[in-house]
C-alpha positions as CSV (number, residue, x, y, z in Angstrom):
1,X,-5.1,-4.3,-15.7
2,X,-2.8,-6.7,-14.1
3,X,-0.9,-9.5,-15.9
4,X,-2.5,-13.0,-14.1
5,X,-1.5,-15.5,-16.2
6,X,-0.3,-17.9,-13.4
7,X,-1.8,-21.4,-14.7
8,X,-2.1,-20.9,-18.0
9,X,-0.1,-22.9,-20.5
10,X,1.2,-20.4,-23.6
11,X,2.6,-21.7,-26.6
12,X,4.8,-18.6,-27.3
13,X,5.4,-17.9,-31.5
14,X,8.5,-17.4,-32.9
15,X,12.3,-16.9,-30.6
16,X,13.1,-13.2,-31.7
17,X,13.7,-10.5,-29.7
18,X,10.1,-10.3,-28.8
19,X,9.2,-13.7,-28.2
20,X,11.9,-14.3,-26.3
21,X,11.4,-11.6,-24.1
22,X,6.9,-12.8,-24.0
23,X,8.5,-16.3,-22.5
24,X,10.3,-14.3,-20.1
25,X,7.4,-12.2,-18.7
26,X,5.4,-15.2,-19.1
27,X,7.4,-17.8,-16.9
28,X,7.8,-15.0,-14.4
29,X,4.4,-14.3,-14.3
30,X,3.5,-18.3,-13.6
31,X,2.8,-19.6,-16.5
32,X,4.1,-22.9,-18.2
33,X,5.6,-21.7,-21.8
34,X,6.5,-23.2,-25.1
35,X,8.2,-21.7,-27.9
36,X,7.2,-23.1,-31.6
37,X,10.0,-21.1,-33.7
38,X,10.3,-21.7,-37.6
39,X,14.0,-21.9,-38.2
40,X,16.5,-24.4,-37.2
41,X,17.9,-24.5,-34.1
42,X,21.6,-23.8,-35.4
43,X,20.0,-20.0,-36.3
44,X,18.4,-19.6,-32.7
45,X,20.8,-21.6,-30.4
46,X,21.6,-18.4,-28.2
47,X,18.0,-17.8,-27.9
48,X,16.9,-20.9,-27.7
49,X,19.7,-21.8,-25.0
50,X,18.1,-18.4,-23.1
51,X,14.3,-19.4,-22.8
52,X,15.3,-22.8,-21.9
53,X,17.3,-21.6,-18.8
54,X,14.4,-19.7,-17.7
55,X,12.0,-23.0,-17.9
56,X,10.3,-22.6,-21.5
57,X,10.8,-25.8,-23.7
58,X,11.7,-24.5,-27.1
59,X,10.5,-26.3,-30.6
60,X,12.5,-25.6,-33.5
61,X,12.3,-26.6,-37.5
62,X,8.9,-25.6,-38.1
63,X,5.6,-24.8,-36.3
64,X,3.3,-27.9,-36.0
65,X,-0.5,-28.3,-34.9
66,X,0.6,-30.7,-32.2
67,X,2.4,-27.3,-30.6
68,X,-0.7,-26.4,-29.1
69,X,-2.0,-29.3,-27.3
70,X,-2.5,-28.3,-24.0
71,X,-2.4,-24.6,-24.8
72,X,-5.1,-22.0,-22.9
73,X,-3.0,-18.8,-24.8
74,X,-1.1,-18.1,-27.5
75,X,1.7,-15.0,-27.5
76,X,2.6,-14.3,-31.2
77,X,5.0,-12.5,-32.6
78,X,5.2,-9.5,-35.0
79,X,7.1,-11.5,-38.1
80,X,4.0,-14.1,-38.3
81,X,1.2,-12.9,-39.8
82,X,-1.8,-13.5,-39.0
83,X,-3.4,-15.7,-41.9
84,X,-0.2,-18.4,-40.8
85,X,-1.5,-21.6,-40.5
86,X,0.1,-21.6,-36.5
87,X,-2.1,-18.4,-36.0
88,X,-5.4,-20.2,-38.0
89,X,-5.4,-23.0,-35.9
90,X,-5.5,-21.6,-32.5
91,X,-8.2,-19.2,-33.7
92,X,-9.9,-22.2,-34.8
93,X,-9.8,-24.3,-31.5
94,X,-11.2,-20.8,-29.8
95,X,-7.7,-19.6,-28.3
96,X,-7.1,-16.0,-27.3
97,X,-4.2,-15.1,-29.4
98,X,-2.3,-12.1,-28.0
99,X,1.0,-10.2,-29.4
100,X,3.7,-9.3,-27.0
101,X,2.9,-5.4,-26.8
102,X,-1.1,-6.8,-24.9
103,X,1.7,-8.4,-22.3
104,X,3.1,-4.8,-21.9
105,X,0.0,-3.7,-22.1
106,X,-1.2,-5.5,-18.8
107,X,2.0,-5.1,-17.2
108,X,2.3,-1.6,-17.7
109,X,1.9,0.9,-14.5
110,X,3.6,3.9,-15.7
111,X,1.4,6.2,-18.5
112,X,2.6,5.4,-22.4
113,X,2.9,7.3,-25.4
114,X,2.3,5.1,-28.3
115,X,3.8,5.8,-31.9
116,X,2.7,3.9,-35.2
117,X,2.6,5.1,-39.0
118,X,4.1,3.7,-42.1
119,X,7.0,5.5,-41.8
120,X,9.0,7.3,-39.2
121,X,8.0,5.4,-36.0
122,X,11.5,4.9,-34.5
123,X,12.6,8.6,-34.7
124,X,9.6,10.0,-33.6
125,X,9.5,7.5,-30.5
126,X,13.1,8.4,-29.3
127,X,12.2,12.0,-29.8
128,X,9.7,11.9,-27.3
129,X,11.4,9.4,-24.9
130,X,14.3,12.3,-25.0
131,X,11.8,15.0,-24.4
132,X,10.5,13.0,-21.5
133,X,13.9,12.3,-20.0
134,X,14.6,16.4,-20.5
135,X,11.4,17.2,-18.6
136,X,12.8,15.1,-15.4
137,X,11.3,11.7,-16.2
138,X,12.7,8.2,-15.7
139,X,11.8,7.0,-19.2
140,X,12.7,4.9,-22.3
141,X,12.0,4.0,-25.5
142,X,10.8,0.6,-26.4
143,X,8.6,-1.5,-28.2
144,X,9.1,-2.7,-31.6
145,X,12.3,-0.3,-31.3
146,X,14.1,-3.1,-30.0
147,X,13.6,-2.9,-26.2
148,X,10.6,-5.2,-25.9
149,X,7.1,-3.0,-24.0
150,X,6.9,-6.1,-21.8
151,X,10.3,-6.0,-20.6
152,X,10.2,-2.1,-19.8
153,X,6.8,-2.2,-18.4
154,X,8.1,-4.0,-15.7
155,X,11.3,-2.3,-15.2
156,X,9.5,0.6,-13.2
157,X,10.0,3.7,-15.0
158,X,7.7,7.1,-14.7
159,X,7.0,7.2,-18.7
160,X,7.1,4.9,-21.2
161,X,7.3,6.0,-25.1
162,X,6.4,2.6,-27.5
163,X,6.7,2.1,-30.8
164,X,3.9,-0.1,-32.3
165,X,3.5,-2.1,-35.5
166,X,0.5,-2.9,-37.4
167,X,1.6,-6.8,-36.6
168,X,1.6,-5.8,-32.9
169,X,-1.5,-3.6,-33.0
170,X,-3.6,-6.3,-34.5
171,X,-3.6,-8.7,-31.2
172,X,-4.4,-7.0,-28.6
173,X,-6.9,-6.2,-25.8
174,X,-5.9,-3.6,-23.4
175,X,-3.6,-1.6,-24.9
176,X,-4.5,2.0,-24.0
177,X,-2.1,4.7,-24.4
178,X,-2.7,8.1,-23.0
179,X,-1.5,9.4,-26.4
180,X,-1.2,8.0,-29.3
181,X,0.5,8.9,-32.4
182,X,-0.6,8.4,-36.5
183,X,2.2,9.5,-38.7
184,X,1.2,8.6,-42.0
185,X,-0.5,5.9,-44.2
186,X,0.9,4.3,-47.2
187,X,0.8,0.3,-48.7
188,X,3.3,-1.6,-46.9
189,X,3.2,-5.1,-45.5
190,X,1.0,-5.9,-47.6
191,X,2.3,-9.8,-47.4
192,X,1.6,-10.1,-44.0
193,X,-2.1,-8.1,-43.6
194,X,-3.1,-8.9,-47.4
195,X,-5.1,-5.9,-47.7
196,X,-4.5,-2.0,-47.4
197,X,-7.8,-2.2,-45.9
198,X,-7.1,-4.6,-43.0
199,X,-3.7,-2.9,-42.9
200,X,-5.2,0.1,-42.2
201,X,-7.7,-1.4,-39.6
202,X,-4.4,-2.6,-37.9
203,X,-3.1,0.9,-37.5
204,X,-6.1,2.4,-36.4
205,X,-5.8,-0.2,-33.3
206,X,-3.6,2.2,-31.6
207,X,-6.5,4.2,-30.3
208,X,-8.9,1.6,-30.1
209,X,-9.5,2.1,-26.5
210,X,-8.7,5.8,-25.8
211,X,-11.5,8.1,-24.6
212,X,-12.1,11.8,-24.0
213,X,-9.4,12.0,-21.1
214,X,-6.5,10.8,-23.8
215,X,-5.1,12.7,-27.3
216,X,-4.4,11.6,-30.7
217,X,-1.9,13.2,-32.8
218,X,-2.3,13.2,-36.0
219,X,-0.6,14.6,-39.3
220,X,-2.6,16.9,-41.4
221,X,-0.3,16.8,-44.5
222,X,-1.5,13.0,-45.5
223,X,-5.0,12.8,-46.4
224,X,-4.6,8.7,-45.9
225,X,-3.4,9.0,-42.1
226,X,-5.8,12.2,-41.7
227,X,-8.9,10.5,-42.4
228,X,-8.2,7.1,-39.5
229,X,-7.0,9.8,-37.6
230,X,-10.2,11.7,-37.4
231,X,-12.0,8.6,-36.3
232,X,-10.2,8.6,-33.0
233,X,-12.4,8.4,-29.9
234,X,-10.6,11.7,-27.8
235,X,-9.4,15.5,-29.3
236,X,-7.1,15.1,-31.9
237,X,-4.0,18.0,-32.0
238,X,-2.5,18.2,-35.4
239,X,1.2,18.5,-36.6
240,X,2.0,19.7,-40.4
241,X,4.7,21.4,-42.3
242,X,3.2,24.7,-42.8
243,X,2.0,27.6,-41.2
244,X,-0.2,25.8,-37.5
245,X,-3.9,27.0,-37.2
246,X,-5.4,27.0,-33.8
247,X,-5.2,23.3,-32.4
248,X,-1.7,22.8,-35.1
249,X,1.3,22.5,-34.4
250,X,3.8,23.3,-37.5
251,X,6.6,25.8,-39.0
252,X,6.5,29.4,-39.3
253,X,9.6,30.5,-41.6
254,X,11.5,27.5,-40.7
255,X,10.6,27.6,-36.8
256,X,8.8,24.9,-35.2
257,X,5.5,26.6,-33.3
258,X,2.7,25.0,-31.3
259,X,-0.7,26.6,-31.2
260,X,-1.9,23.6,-29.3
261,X,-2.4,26.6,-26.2
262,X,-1.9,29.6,-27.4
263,X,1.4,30.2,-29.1
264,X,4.7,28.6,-28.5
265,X,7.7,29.0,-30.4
266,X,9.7,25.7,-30.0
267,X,12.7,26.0,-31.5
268,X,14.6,26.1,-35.4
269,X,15.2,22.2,-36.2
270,X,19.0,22.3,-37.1
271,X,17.5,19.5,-39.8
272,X,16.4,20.4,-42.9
273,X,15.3,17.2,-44.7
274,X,10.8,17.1,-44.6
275,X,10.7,14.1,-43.0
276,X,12.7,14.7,-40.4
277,X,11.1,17.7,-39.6
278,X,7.6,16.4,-40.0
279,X,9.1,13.4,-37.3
280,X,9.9,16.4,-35.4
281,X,6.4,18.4,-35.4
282,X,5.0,14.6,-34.5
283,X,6.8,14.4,-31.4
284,X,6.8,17.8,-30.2
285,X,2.7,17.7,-30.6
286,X,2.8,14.3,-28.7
287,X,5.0,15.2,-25.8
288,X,2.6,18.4,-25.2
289,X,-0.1,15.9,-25.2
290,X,1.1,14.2,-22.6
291,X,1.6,17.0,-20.1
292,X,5.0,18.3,-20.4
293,X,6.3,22.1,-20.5
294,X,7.2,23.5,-24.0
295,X,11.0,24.3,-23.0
296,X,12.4,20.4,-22.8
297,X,9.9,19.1,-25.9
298,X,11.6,22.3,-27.9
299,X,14.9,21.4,-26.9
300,X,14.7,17.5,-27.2
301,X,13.0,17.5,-31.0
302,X,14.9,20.5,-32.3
303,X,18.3,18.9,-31.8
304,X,17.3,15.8,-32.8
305,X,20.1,13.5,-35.7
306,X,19.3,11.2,-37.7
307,X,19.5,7.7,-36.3
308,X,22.1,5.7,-38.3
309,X,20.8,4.1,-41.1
310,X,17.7,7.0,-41.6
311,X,19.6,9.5,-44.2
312,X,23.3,10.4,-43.0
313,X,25.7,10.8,-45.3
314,X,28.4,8.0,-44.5
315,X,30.8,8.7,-47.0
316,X,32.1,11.5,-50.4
317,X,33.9,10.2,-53.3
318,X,35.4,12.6,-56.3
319,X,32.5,15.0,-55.6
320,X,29.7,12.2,-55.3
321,X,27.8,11.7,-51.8
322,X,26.9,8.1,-50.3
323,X,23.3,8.6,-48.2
324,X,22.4,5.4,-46.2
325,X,18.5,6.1,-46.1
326,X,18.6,1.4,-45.8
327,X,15.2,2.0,-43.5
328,X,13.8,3.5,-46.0
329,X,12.0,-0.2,-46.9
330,X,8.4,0.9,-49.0
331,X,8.0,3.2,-51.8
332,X,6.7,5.8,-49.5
333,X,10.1,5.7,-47.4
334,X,12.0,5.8,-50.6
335,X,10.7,8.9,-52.1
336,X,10.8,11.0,-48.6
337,X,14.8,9.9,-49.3
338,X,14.8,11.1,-52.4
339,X,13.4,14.5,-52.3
340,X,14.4,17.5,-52.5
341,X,17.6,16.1,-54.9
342,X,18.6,16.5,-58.4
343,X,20.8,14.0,-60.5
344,X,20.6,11.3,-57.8
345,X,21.4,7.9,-58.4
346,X,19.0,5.5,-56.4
347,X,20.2,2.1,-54.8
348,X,17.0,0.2,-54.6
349,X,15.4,-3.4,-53.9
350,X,15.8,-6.5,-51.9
351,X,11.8,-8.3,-50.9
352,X,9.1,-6.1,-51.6
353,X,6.7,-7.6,-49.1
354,X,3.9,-7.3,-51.8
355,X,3.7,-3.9,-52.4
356,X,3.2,-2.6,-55.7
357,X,6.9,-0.4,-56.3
358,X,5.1,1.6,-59.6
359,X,4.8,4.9,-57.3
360,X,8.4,4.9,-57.3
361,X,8.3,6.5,-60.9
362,X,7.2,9.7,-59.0
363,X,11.2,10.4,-58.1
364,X,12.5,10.1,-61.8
365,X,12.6,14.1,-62.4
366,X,15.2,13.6,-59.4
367,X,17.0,10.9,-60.6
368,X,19.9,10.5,-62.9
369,X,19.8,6.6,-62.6
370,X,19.0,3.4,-60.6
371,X,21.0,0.4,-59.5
372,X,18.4,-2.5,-58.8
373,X,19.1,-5.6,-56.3
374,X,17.7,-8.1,-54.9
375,X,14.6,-9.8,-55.1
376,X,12.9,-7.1,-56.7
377,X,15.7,-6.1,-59.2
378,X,13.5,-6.8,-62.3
379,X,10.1,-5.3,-60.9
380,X,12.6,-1.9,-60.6
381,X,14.1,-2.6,-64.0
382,X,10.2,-2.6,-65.7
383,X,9.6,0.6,-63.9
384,X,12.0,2.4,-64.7
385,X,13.8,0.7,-68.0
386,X,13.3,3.4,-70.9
387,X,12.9,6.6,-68.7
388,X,15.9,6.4,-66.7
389,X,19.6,4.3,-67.4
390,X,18.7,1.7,-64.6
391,X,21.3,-1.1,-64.0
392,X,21.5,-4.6,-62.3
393,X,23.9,-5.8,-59.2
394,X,24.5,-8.8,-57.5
395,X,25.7,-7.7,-54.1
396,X,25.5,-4.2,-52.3
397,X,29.3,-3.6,-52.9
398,X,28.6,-4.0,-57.4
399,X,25.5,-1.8,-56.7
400,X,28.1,0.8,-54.8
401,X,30.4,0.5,-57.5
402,X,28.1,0.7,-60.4
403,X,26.1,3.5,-58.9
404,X,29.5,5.4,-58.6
405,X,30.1,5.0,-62.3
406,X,26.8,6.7,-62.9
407,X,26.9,9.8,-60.8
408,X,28.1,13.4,-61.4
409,X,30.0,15.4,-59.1
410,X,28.1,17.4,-56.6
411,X,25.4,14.8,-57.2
412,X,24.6,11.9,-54.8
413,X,24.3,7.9,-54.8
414,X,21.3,7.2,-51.9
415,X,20.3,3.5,-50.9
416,X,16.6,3.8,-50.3
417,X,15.9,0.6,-50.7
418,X,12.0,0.8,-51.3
419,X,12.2,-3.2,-50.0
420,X,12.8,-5.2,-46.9
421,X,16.3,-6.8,-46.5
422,X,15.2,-10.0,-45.7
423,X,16.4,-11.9,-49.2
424,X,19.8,-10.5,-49.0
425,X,20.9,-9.6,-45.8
426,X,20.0,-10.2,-41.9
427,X,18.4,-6.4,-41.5
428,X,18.5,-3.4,-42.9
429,X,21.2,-2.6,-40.0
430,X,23.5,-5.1,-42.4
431,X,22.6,-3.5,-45.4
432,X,23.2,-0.1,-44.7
433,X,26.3,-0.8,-43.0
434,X,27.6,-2.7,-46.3
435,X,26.9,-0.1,-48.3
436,X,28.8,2.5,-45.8
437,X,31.8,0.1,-46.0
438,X,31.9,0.0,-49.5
439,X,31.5,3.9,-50.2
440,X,34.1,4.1,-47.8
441,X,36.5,1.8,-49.4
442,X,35.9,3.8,-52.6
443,X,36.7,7.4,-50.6
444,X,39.8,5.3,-49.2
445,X,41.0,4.5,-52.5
446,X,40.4,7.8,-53.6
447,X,42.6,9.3,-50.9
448,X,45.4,6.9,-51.4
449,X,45.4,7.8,-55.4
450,X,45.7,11.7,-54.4
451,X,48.5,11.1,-52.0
């Protein structure tokens, strides 16, 4: 399906990354383009100066009914949800409203591997856009990964690996992978779909128009993501931690194996934490999916570090370790950070997007303590106030500080947030790399003191 949107007049939501690259496509493509963006134009003046250049006329300070006169489309993007009054009115007046990944989706010439889940979505994607590259292809990541779909559907490439959000997944048409990927299912969100159930619906988009030449990959370990995932309309291969049956892929005393065809060994993963190597199992079973030979998928997922901000340990202080897990922004996230340690002080909160943070009691037996911020600070108080010592900060460098005063040697101090950054900080890039700098000042002061 082509892109043909020469004549129409879009009214493109929100200047981000995304929408800013939709106005792009779109004036490229013919089409007349305004941008309605929420904040003041001070906070999007390079962006704003950017669309303008390339012929959009951009509205800033708040969205306004009177945006859409004229419109035939609306582009939205992923940080407006759907039951916005900018996004009720179009629907209303009987507009098509389309995300930016349907844009890709129509411009898009090269086959796709598309990744979603709750969790886990960014490393898994570059996994496989490495394993594509290894196997001789021109490819990339992109998608909600930061390189928009639309802009690297058009840049010509042989493959194409996207990572897709629920926001993204719940306006479109034609998006149609030739595999797609489920990691897992847990609340999250919950602010901008409302319901686990439309949530849920959102994700299960991602296959909505795959058939029995395409795959799904799926993860056996989460009953949640299992269940959507057996829904899907083509064969399903499944990753897991343990032991693969036929049609699995998984571990066999610590070696990744596929018995996808037959029996492959893949490769030892030189990491050790479970979510990493679940990542791991997930893109290995979705680059065999797509077609490509066992050696580079082994050698691409197997080698595989942590992105910054996803669990490395950025700094160690009289004994104590500083983990900067700041993606980890639900509960689910949070406790994947947290396992597998013992007398671990948690770092936690910041907007919890409506989700209910009660399952995060499930990490005290790991725990020796909690610093709360943020928004959230006294929901994480009530949760864990009596069972644990938990702790109040103002900033991400008292949180540091206070969280150092509570750990043991040979213990560690791990920001995993549970919450988005939003109330706080720009992103949870910013977070994390405050908390790094602050460990680090500590280890620096340290050092000085032992000189």
């Amino acid at each position: 399906m082509s892109l043909d949107v020469r004549g129409e007049r879009v009214v493109v939501v929100g200047l981000g990354a995304s929408g800013l690259a939709a106005a792009r496509v779109l004036l490229k493509e013919g089409a007349s383009v305004r941008v309605t963006e929420a904040r003041p134009r001070a906070e999007v003046e390079a962006a704003a100066a950017q669309a303008e250049a390339a012929g959009a006329e951009v509205l800033t300070g708040g969205h306004d009914a009177a945006h859409l006169e004229g419109a035939t489309l609306v582009v939205t993007s992923p940080g407006v949800p759907e039951h916005a009054e900018v996004l009720r009115e179009p629907r209303a007046r009987g507009l098509r409203v389309w995300s930016e990944l349907e844009l890709g989706a129509r411009m898009a010439t090269a086959p796709y591997v598309a990744v979603t889940g709750t969790n886990g979505k960014t490393t898994t994607t570059e996994m496989i856009a490495e394993a594509m590259r290894r196997a001789g292809l021109d490819a990339i990541a992109c998608g909600n990964i930061g390189h928009p779909f639309s802009l690297a559907a058009a840049e010509g490439h042989q493959a194409l690996a996207v990572e897709a959000s629920s926001f993204q997944l719940r306006f479109h048409e034609s998006f149609h992978p030739r595999v797609s990927v489920l990691l897992n299912l847990a609340p999250d969100h919950l602010d901008w779909h409302r319901t686990l159930a439309r949530y849920r619906d959102a994700k299960q988009r991602i296959y909505a128009l795959q058939g029995p030449g395409d795959s799904h990959v799926g993860n056996l370990d989460d009953a949640h993501a299992a269940a959507v995932s057996r829904e899907a309309p083509c064969p399903v291969a499944w990753f897991r931690l343990g032991r693969p049956g036929e049609g699995q892929l998984g571990y066999e005393d610590g070696v990744l194996v596929s018995r996808l065809a037959g029996r492959t060994v893949l490769g030892e993963p030189a990491a050790t934490a479970r979510w990493l190597r679940a990542d791991m199992a997930a893109a290995a079973a979705a680059a065999l999916a797509f077609g490509l030979d066992p050696d580079p998928v082994g050698a691409a997922v197997t080698s595989f570090r942590p992105l910054p901000h996803r669990g490395a340990v950025v700094a160690e202080v009289d004994g104590v370790r500083f983990i900067d897990d700041s993606k980890a922004s639900n509960p689910h996230a949070a406790l994947a950070a947290i396992e597998g340690l013992q007398g671990a002080v948690l770092v936690a909160g910041g907007r919890s997007k409506g989700v209910d943070l009660s399952p995060l009691a499930a990490a005290i037996p790991s725990l020796a303590g909690v610093v709360a911020i943020g928004e959230a600070a006294d929901e994480l108080v009530a949760v864990f106030d009596g069972r644990l010592p938990v702790r109040t900060a103002g900033s991400i460098e008292e949180a540091v500080t206070e969280a150092k005063a509570m750990a043991r040697p040979g213990a560690s101090v791990v920001l995993a947030p549970a919450c988005a950054s939003w109330d706080m900080f720009r992103d949870y890039r910013e977070r994390g790399e405050r908390f790094a700098a602050a460990a680090r000042a500590w280890a620096e002061r340290a050092e000085a003191r032992r000189a």
